[in-house]
N, C-alpha and C positions, 0 to 999 in steps of 0.2 A: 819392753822392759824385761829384766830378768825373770827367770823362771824362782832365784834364789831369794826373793823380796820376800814371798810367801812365805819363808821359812823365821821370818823376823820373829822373834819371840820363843820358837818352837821346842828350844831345846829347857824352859821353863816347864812344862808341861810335864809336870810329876804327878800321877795320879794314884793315889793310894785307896785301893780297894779294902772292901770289909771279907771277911772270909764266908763262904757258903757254905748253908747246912747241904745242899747237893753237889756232895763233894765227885759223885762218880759218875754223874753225867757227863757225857758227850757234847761238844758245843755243835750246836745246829748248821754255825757257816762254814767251817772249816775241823779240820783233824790235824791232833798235834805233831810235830814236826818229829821223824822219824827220829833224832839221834836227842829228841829232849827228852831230860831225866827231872823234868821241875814235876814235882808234887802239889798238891794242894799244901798251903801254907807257906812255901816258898816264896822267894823274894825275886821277881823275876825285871825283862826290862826286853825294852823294842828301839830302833835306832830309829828317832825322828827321823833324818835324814833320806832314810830309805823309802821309807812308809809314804812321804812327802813326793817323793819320785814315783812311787809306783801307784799310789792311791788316783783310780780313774774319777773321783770328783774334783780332788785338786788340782788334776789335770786340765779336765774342761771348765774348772770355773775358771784357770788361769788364762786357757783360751781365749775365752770370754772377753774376760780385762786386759788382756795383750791387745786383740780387735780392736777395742772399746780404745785404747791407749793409742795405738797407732793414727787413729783414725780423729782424734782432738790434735795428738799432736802435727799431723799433716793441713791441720784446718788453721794452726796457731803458724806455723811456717808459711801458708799462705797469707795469712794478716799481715804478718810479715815482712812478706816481700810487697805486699802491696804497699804499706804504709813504708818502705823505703823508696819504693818508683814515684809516691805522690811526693814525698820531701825532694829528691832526686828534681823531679820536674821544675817545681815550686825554685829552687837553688837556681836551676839552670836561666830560667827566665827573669828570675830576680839579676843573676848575673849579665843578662845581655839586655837589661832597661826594657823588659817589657811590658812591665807592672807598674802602675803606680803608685804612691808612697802607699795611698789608704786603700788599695785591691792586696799590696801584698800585705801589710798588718790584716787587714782577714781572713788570708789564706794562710798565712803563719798563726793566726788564732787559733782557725778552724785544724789545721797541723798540730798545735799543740794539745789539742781536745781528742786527735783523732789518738794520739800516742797515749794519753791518760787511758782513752777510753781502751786499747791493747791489752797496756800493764793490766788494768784491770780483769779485764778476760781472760789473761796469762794466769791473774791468780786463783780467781777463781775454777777454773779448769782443773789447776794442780791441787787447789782444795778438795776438788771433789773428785779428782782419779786416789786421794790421799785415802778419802774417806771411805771411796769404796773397796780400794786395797784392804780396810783396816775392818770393812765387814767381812769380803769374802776370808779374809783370815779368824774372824770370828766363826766363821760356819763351819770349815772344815775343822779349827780346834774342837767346836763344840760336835761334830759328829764322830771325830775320834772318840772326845771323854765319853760320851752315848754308847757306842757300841764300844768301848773297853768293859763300862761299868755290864753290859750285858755279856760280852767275853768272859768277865771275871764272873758273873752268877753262877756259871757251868765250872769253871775251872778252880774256885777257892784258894788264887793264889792273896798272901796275906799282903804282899803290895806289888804293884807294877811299875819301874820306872821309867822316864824317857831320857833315850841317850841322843845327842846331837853334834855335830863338829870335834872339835880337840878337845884336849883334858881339860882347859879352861874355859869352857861351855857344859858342860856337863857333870852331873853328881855322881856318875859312875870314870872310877881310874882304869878299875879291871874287874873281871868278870868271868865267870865259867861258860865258853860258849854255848854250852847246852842250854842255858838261864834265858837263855835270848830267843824271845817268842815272835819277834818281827815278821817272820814268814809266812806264819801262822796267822797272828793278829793281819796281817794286810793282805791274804786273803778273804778271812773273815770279811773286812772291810768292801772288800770292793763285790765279794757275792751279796753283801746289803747293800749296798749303791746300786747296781745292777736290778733289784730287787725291787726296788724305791722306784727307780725307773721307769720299770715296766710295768708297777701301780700307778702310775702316776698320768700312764698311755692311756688307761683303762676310763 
């Protein structure tokens, strides 16, 4: 599955900060991008897009569910082809009178139980790869807005916004490049991943 699924929703994700009384602190994960001129109070913005590609938990949770994906769906292709080899068969002997009237109505029963019972598994599968797409895209939004809102404690900028895709996905048309702390914020991001990590060994 795309790596581009995860990004479903992303460019939503406007998050408006309050302004900090520590306005002249340093942020702990990262240091500001050498050519920004954003002050505290400024209006600033990061490019979903980018942050999505290079942020190392997005990455591996999407690992993750790509595995997890591959591996249901190679399980449902073999059902598959199995329950086409037993119709197949079933066909074949009906066609050269090998079966009696009441041996093939139960194996055309048990055929048609066997296909219910498929579909079913088909959907449930894609229920639940749906459902767990729709966490792990919970978790990374939610550890963005987490470490913005601790990004923005040090920084006091008066909002942050998130840009994504073309001008019809997102609230910004144009922008001062210097405004754009993406570089910045997705370092941050992944020195606290990294972090979490290796608490986490502990």
């Amino acid at each position: 599955m795309k790596k581009n699924l995860i990004l479903i929703g992303a460019a939503a994700l406007v998050i408006a900060a309050s302004c900090n009384q520590n306005q002249n602190a340093a942020p702990e994960t990262a240091s500001a991008p050498k050519d920004s001129v954003a002050v505290a109070g400024s209006i600033v913005f990061f490019n979903m897009d980018k942050v999505m590609e290079g942020y190392d938990m997005a990455n591996d949770l999407n690992s993750v569910f790509e595995t997890k994906t591959s591996g249901i769906q190679a399980e449902i292709e073999r059902r598959g082809k199995k329950l086409e080899k037993d119709a197949s068969d079933f066909q074949n002997k009906v066609d050269k009178g090998l079966l009696t009237t009441s041996v093939a109505q139960a194996q055309y029963q048990k055929l048609q139980e066997q296909q219910q019972s498929y579909q079913q598994y088909v959907v449930n599968k894609q229920q639940e790869m749906a459902e767990e797409q729709q966490v792990m895209m919970n978790q990374i939004a939610n550890a963005i807005a987490e470490f913005v809102e601790e990004y923005n404690a040090t920084k006091g900028y008066a909002m942050i916004l998130a840009t994504a895709g073309n001008i019809l996905s997102t609230p910004i048309v144009t922008a001062d490049p210097s405004l754009d702390i993406t570089d910045d914020l997705l370092a941050g991001l992944n020195a606290a991943y990294i972090k979490t990590k290796e608490e986490a060994k502990k």
